[in-house]
C-alpha positions as CSV (number, residue, x, y, z in Angstrom):
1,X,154.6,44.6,225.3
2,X,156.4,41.9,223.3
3,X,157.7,42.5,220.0
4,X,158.3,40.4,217.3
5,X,161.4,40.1,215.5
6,X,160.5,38.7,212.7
7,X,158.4,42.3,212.3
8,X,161.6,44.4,213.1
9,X,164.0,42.3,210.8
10,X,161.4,42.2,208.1
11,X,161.5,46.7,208.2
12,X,165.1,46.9,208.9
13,X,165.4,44.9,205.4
14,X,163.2,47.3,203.7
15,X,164.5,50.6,205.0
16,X,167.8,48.7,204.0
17,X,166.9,48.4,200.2
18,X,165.1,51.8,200.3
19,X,168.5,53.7,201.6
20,X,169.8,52.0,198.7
21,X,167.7,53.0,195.5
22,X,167.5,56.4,197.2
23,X,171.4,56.4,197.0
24,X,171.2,54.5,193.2
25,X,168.9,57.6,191.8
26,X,171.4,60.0,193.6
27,X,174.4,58.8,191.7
28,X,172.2,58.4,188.3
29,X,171.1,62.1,188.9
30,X,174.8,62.7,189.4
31,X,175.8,60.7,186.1
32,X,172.9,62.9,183.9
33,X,174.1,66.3,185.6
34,X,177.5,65.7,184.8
35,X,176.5,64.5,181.2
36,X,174.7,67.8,180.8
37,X,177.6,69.9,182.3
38,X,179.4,67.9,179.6
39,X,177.5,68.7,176.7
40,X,177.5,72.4,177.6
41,X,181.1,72.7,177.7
42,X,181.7,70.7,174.8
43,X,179.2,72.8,173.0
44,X,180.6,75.6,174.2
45,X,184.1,74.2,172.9
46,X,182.7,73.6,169.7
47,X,181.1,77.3,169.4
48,X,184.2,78.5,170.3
49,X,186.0,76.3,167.7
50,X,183.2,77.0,164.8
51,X,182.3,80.6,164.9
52,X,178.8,81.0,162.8
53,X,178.9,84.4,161.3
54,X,175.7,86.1,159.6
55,X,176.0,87.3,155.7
56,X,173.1,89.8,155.0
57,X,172.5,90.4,151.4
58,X,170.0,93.6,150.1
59,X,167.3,93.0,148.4
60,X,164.6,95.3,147.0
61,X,160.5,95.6,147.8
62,X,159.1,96.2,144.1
63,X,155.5,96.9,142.8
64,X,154.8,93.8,139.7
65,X,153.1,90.5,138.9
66,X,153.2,87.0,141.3
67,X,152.6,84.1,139.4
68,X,152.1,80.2,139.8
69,X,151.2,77.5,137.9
70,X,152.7,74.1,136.3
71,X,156.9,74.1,136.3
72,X,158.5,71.9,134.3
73,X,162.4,71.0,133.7
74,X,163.5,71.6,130.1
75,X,166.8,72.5,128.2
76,X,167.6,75.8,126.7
77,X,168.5,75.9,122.9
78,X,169.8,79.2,121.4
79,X,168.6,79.8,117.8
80,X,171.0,81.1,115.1
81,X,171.5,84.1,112.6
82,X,173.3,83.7,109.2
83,X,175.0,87.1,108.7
84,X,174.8,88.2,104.6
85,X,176.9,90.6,102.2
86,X,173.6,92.8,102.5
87,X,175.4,95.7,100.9
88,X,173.5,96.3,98.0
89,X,176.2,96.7,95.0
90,X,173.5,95.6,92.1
91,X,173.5,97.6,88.8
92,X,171.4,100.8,88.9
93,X,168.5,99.9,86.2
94,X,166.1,103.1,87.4
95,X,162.5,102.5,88.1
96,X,160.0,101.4,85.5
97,X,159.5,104.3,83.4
98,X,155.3,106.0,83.6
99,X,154.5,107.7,80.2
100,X,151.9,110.2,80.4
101,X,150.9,109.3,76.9
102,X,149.8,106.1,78.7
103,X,147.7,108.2,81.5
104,X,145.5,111.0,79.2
105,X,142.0,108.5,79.8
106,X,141.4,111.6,81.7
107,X,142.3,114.0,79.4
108,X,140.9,115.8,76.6
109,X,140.0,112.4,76.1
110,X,139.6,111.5,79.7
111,X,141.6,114.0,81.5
112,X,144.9,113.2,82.0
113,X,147.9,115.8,79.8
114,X,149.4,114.2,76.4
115,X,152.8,115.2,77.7
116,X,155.5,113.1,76.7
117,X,156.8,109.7,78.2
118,X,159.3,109.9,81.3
119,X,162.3,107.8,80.7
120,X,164.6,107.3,83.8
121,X,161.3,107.8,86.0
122,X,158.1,106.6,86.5
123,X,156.5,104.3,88.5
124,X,158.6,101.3,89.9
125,X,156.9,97.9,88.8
126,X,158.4,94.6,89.5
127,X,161.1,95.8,92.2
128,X,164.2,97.7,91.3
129,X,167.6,95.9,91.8
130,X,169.1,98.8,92.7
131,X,166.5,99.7,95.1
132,X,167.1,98.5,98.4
133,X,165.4,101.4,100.3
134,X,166.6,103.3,103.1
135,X,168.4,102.4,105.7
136,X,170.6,100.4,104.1
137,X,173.2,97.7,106.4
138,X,175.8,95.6,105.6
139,X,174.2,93.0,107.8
140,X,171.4,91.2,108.3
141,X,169.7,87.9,109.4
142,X,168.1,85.9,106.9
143,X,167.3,82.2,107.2
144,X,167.4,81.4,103.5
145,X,170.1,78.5,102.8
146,X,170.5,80.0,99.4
147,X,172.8,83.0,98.5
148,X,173.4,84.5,94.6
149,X,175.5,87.2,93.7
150,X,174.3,90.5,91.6
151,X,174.9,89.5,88.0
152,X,178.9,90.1,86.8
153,X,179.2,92.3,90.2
154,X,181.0,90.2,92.7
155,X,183.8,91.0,95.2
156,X,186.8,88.5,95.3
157,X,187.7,86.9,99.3
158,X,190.9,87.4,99.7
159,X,191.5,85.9,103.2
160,X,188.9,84.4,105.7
161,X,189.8,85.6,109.5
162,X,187.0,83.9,112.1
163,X,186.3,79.5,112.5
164,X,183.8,77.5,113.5
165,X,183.3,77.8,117.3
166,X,185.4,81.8,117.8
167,X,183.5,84.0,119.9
168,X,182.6,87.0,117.8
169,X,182.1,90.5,119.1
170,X,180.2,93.5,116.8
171,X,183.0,94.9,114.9
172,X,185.3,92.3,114.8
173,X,186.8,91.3,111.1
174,X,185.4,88.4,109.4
175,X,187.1,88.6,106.1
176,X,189.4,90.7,103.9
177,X,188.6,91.0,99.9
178,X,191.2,92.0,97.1
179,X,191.8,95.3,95.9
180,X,191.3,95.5,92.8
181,X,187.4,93.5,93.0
182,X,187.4,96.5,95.3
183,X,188.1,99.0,92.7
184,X,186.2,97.8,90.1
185,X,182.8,98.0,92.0
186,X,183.7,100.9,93.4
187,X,184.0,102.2,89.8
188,X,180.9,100.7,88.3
189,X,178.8,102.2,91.3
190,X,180.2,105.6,90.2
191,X,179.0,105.4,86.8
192,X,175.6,104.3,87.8
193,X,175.4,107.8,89.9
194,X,176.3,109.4,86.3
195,X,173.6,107.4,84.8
196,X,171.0,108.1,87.1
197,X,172.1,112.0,87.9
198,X,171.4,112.0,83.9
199,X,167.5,110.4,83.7
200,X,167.1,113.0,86.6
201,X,168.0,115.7,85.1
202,X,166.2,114.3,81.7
203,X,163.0,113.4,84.0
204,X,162.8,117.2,84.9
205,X,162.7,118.4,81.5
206,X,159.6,115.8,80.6
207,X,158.0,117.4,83.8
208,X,157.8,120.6,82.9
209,X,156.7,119.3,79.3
210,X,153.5,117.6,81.3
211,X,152.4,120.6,83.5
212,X,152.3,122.5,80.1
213,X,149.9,120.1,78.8
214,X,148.2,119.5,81.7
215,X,147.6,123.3,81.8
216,X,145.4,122.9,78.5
217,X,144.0,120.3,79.0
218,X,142.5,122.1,82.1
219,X,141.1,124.5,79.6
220,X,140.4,122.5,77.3
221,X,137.7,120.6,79.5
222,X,136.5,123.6,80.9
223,X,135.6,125.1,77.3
224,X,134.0,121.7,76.1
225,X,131.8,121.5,78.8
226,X,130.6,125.4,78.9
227,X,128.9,124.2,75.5
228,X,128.6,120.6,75.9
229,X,124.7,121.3,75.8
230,X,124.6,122.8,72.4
231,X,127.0,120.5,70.8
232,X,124.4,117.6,72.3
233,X,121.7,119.4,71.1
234,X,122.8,119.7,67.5
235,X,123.7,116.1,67.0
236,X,120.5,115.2,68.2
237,X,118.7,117.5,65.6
238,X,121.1,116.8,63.2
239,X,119.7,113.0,63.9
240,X,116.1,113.9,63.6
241,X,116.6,115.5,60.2
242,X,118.2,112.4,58.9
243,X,115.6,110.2,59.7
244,X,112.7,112.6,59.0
245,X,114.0,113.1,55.1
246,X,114.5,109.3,55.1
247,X,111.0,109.3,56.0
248,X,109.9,112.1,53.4
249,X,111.4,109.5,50.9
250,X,110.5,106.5,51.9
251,X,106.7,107.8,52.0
252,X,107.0,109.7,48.8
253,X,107.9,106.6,46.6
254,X,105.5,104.4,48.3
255,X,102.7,107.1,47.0
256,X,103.9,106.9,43.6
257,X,103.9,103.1,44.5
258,X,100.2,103.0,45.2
259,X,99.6,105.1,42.0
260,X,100.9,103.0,39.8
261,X,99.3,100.0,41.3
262,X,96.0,101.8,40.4
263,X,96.4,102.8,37.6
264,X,97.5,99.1,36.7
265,X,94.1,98.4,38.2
266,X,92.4,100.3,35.5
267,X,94.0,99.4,33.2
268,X,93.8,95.7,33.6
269,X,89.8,96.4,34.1
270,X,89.6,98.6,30.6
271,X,91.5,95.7,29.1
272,X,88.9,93.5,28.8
273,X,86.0,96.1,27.8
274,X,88.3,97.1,24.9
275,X,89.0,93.4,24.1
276,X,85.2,92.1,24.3
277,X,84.5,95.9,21.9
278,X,87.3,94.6,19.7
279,X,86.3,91.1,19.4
280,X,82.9,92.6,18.1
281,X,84.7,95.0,15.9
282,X,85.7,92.2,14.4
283,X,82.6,90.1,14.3
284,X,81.2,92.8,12.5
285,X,84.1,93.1,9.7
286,X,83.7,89.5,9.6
287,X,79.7,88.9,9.0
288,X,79.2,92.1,6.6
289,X,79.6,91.3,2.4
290,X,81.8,93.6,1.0
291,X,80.8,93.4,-2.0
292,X,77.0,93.8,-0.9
293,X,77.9,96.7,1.5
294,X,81.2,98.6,0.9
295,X,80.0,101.2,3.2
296,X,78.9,99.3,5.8
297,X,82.0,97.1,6.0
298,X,84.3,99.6,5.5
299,X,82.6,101.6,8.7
300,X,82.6,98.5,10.5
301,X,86.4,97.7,9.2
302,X,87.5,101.8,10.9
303,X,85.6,100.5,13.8
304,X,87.6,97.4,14.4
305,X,90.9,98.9,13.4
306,X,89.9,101.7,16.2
307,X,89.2,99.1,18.5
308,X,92.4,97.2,17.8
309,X,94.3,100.4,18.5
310,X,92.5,101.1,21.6
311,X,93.3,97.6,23.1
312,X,96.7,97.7,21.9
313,X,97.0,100.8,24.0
314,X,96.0,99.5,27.0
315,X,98.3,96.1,26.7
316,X,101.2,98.7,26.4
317,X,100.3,100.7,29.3
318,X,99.8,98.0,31.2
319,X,103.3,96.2,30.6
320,X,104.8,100.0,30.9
321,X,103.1,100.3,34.8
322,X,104.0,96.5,35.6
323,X,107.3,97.5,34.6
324,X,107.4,100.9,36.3
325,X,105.8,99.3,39.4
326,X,108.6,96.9,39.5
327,X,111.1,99.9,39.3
328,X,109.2,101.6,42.1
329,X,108.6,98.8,44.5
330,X,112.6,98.5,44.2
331,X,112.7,102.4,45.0
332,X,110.3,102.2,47.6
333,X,112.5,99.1,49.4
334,X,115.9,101.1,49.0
335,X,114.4,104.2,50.8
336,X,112.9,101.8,53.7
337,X,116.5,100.2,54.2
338,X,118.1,104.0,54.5
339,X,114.9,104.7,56.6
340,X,115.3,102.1,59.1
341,X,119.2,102.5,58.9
342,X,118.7,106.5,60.1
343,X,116.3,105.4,62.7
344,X,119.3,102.9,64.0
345,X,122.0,105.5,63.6
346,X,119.6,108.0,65.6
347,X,119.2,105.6,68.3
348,X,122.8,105.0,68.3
349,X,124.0,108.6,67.8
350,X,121.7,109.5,70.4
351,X,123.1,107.6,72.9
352,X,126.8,108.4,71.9
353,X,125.9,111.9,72.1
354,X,124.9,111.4,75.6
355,X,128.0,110.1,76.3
356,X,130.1,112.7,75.2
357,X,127.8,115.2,77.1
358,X,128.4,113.2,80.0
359,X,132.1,112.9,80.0
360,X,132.1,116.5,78.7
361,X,130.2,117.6,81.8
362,X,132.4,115.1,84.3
363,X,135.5,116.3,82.9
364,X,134.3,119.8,83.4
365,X,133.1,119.4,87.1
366,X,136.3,117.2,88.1
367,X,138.8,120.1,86.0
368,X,140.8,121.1,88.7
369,X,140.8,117.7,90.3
370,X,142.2,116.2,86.9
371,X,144.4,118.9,87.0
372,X,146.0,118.2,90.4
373,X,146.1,114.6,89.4
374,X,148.4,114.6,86.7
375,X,150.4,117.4,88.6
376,X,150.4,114.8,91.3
377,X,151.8,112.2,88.9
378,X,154.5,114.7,87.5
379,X,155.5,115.1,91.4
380,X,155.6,111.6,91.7
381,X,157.9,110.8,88.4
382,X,160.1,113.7,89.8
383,X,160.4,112.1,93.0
384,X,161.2,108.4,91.7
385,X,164.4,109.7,89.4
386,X,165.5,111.9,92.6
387,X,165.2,108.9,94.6
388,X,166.9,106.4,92.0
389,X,169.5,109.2,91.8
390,X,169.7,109.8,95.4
391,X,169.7,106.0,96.2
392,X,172.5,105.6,93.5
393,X,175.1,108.0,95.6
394,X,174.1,105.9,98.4
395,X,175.2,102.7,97.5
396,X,178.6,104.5,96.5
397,X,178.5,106.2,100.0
398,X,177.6,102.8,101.6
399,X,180.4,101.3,100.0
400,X,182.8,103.0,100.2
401,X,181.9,103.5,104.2
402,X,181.6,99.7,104.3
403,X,184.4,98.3,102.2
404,X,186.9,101.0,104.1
405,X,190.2,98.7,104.3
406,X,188.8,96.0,102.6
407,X,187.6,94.6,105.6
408,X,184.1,92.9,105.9
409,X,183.1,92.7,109.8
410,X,180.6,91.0,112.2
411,X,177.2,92.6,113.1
412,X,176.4,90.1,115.8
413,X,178.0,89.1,119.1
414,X,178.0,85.5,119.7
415,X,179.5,82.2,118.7
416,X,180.4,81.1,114.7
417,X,178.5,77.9,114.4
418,X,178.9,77.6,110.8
419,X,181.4,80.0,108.3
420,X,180.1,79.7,104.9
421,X,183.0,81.3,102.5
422,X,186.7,80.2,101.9
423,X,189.4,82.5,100.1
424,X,189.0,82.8,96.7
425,X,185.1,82.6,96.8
426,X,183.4,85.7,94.8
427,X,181.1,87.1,96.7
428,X,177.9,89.6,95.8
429,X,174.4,91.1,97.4
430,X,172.9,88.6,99.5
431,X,175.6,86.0,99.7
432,X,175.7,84.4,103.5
433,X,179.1,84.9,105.2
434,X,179.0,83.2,108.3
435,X,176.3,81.8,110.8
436,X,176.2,82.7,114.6
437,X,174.1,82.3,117.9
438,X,170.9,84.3,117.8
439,X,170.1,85.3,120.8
440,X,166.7,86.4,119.8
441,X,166.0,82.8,119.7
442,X,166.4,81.5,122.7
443,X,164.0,78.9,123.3
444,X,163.0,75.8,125.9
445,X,160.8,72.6,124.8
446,X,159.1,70.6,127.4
447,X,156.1,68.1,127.5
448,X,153.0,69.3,129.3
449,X,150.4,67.1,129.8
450,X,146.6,67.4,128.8
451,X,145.5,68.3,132.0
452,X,147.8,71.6,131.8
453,X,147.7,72.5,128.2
454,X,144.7,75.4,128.7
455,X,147.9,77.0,130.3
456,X,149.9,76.3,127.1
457,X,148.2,77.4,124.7
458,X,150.0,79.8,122.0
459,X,150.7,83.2,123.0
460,X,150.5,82.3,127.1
461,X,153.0,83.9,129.5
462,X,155.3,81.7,131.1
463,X,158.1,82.1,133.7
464,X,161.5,80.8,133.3
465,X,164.1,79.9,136.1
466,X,167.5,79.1,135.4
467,X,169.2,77.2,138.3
468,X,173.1,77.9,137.4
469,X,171.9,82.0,137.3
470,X,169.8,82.4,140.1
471,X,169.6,85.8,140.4
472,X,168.2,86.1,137.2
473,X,164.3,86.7,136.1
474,X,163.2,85.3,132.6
475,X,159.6,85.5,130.8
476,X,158.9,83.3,128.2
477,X,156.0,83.3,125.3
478,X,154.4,79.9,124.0
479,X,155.2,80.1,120.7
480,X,154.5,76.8,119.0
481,X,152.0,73.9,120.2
482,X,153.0,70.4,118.7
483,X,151.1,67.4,118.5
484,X,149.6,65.2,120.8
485,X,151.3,62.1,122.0
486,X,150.1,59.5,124.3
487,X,152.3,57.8,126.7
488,X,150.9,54.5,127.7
489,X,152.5,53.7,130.2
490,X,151.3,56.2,132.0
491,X,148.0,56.4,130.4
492,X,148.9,60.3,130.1
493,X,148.8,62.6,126.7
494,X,151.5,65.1,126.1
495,X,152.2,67.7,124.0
496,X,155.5,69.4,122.9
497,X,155.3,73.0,124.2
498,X,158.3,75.5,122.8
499,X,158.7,79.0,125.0
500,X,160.5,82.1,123.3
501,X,162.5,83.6,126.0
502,X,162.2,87.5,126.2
503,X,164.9,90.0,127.6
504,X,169.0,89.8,128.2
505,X,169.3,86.3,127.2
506,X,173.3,86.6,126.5
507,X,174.3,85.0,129.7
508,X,172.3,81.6,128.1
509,X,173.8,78.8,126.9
510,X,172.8,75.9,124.7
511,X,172.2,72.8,126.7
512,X,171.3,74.7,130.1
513,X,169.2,72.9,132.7
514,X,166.2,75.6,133.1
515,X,162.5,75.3,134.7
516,X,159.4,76.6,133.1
517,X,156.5,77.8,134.6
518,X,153.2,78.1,133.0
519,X,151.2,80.6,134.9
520,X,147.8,79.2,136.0
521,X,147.6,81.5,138.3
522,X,148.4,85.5,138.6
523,X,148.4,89.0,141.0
524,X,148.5,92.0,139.1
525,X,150.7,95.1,140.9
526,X,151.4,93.9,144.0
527,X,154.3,94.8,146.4
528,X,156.4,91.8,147.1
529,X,159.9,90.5,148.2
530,X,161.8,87.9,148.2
531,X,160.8,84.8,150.2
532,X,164.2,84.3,151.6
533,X,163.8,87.4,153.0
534,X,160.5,86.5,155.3
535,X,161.5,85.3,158.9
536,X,159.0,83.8,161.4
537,X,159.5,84.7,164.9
538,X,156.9,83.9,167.9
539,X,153.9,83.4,164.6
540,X,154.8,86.2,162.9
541,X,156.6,87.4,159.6
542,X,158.8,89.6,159.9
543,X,162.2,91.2,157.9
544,X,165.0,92.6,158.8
545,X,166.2,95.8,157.6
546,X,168.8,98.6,158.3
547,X,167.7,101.8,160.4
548,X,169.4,105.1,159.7
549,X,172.2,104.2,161.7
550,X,173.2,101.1,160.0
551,X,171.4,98.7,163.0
552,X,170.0,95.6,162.1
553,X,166.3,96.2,163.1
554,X,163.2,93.8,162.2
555,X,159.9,95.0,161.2
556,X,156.5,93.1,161.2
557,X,154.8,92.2,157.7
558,X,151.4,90.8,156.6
559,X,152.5,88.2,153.6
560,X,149.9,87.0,151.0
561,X,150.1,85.5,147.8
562,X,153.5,83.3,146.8
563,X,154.7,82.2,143.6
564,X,157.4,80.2,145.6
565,X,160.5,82.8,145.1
566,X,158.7,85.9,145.8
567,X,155.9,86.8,148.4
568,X,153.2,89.5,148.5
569,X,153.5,92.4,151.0
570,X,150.4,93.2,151.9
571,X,151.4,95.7,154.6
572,X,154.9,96.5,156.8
573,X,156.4,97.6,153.6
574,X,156.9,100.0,150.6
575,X,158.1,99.6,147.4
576,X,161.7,100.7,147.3
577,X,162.2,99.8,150.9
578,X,165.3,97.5,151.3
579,X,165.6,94.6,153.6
580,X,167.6,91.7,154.3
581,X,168.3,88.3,153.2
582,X,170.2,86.6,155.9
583,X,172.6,83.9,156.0
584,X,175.0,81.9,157.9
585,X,178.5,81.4,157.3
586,X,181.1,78.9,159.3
587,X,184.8,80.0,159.9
């Protein structure tokens, strides 16, 4: 068989170039290995060089709230308190004096005792300058801006020992005042204890003055109201008889009234018979001749002259009833007035009798209770002088502890921002000595937008995180809720949200970056941990914790709710169990 060369030089040039990528890939297989070897030592150089060593901090499983909801960055602001002269070195004036005289509505006139007044006790009306309760400090907060002293009573600065921007510690000195201001309250708080120790001692004597009246009166409204009834009774009789002789009267004279009114009657009717027989009479005397008929005109003449008499007569008694009618008809009107004046006063006296029954009776069935009353008030007028005496010795004690050395000190911790008094200031009750940072106070205002606000309202919860103290836990309060703004820029509304912070807030300082959290969301009494302290291996969560023999051991968990720093521990874990929060250090 022939072969053809052109065939055999044709594979000899393949199997050529194939000898040489196989040899091409061996040494670039060769280059990679010895790469890799490379990197492993030099790794292994560098590990040796760079040690990483694990840190393991404790931390605590604990049974409380997770939260979550809208954080935003703010700036703490520390509020501040303006510490006063609160020792109270005011003139003792006693309390407003009660007089019993002033309280017997109750007694035998309503039921209270007619004892005598109570000077130096009493109840206290308008405030007391010398009453500053119990309890008494030398210090307090107060935000007024204005500070008086107690009348003439003021103590003299004699040297001024803290500055604007001095930390300040409880106890430390503020100020020193002169001696002899010193002295001469000292003295005038002595003789107010005199003064008051006396109304005591007079307010006692008054007391036992009341209970001796009250005591009678006691009886006193007891006895009125066992006959109360009969007294009522009488007046009301009494009443009825005054009206019923009016009456008698009054009906009497209009009888003699109607009498006379008929007899004026008959007489006016006889008045004209006797005139008409008289006019006749004389028509006879008239038309008869004497001198024919002496007889007959001298009958006729006896006739008229008895005629004459008769009507005269009955003119007289006529005028004397018009006259006697006018008499009686004034009679009979003066005995109607004092009629309807007894039927008033019976009406009246009546009702005033019923009164007295009834406060007779109420003072009777309510006796004892009257009784204990005005004891009660007796008690309570004892009570005030002891107290105004007791309060007096006091304000000497209080001094006198206070002003020991002449010293005035701090009652706060924290920074002077502001000291209000220079030597040779007077200084009383009230007046403001310096101003420092209230802790109390401590507060963070952020904008929240519209879309958050339901979580800010006032009185929310909030959560506060302070990156320079990381290991600490505040709560916050919403505690005011400004007005609305619009950004428009960003089409977005904002309110100006202020937080209270709650707890040890003396590690805070104004000006401190801090985030707040306004809780949308919340678990109540749930175990959790830290989420530092949660490690995934192969899918699962799992801690790391000590056994009894001090190994580093891990143990599985099932993790649930988050408020991003701590994680629910559903189960793996107890509270109080301790794990581990690991770390790596570099030598």
């Amino acid at each position: 068989m022939k072969i053809n060369k052109k065939i055999i030089k044709k594979i000899n040039k393949t199997e050529i170039l194939n000898f040489f990528k196989v040899k091409k890939n061996r040494i670039i297989a060769c280059i990679v290995a010895g790469i890799l070897v490379l990197t492993v030592i030099l790794s292994a150089v560098i590990k040796s060089l760079n040690k990483e060593e694990s840190v393991y901090r404790e931390t605590e499983v604990v049974k409380g709230n997770l939260t979550v909801g809208t954080t935003i960055d703010g700036t703490i602001a520390v509020g501040t308190t303006t510490q006063a002269l609160d020792i109270d070195i005011s003139a003792y004036t006693g309390s407003s004096e009660i007089s019993f005289s002033n309280m017997n509505s109750m007694g035998s006139g309503g039921g209270m005792p007619s004892g005598g007044g109570m000077p130096g006790g009493g109840m206290p009306s308008g405030g007391n300058s010398g009453n500053s309760g119990s309890g008494m400090s030398l210090f307090s907060g107060t935000n007024s801006s204005s500070s008086t002293a107690s009348g003439d009573r003021t103590l003299k600065v004699e040297a001024v020992y803290v500055s604007v921007g001095q930390k300040l510690s409880v106890g430390g000195p503020i100020l020193k005042l002169s001696e002899e201001s010193v002295n001469e309250i000292r003295s005038k708080l002595e003789e107010d204890v005199t003064s008051a120790e006396v109304t005591y001692r007079q307010q006692t004597t008054e007391a036992l003055l009341a209970d001796l009246s009250a005591g009678q009166t006691l009886d006193s409204n007891k006895n009125k109201g066992s006959y109360a009834q009969i007294e009522y009774d009488q007046t009301v009789r009494s009443l009825q008889t005054a009206v019923e002789s009016a009456q008698e009267k009054y009906d009497d004279a209009v009888e003699e009234l109607d009498e006379l009114k008929a007899d004026l009657e008959e007489y006016t009717s006889k008045l004209a018979e006797y005139k008409k027989v008289l006019e006749n009479a004389e028509f006879t005397v008239n038309n008869i001749n004497v001198r024919d008929n002496v007889y007959g005109w001298t009958t006729a003449e006896n006739a008229r002259e008895e005629a004459e008499s008769l009507y005269n007569k009955i003119v007289d008694s006529i005028e004397s009833t018009e006259e006697s009618i006018k008499s009686k008809e004034s009679i009979v009107a003066s005995y109607e007035s004092l009629l309807a004046s007894a039927i008033n006063d019976q009406k009246q006296g009546i009702i005033e009798a019923q009164a007295t029954y009834d406060k007779a009776m109420l003072n009777f069935e309510n006796a004892d209770d009257i009784y204990e009353v005005s004891m009660g008030q007796t008690d309570l007028a004892n009570k005030i002088a002891e107290d105004d005496y007791n309060e007096a010795k006091a304000k000497l004690d209080e001094f006198n502890e206070t002003i020991d050395g002449q010293t005035v000190v701090a009652g706060y911790d924290g920074v002077i921002t502001d000291v209000l008094i220079s030597t040779g200031d007077y200084i009383g009750t009230g007046t403001e000595l310096i101003t420092v940072n209230d802790y109390n106070e401590v507060t963070i205002t952020v904008s929240v937008e519209e879309a958050d606000i339901e979580f800010a309202q006032e009185g929310c919860k909030a959560n506060v995180y302070v990156p320079a103290l990381p290991d600490e836990y505040y709560t916050a309060e919403v505690t005011e809720v400004g007005d609305a703004s619009y950004d428009s820029s960003s089409a977005t509304t904002y309110y100006e949200i202020t937080v209270t912070l709650s707890g040890n807030t003396k590690a805070l300082y104004a000006g401190m970056n801090a985030e707040v959290t306004f809780i949308s969301k919340e678990t109540e009494e749930v175990l959790h941990v830290s989420n530092r302290a949660i490690i995934r291996e192969n899918g699962k969560s799992v801690v790391k914790m000590k056994d009894g023999r001090g190994n580093i051991v891990t143990r599985e968990v099932e993790t649930g709710f988050s408020d991003g720093n701590s994680v629910e521990i559903k189960s793996g874990l107890e509270e109080g169990d301790v794990v581990l929060i690991e770390s790596k250090v570099s030598d």
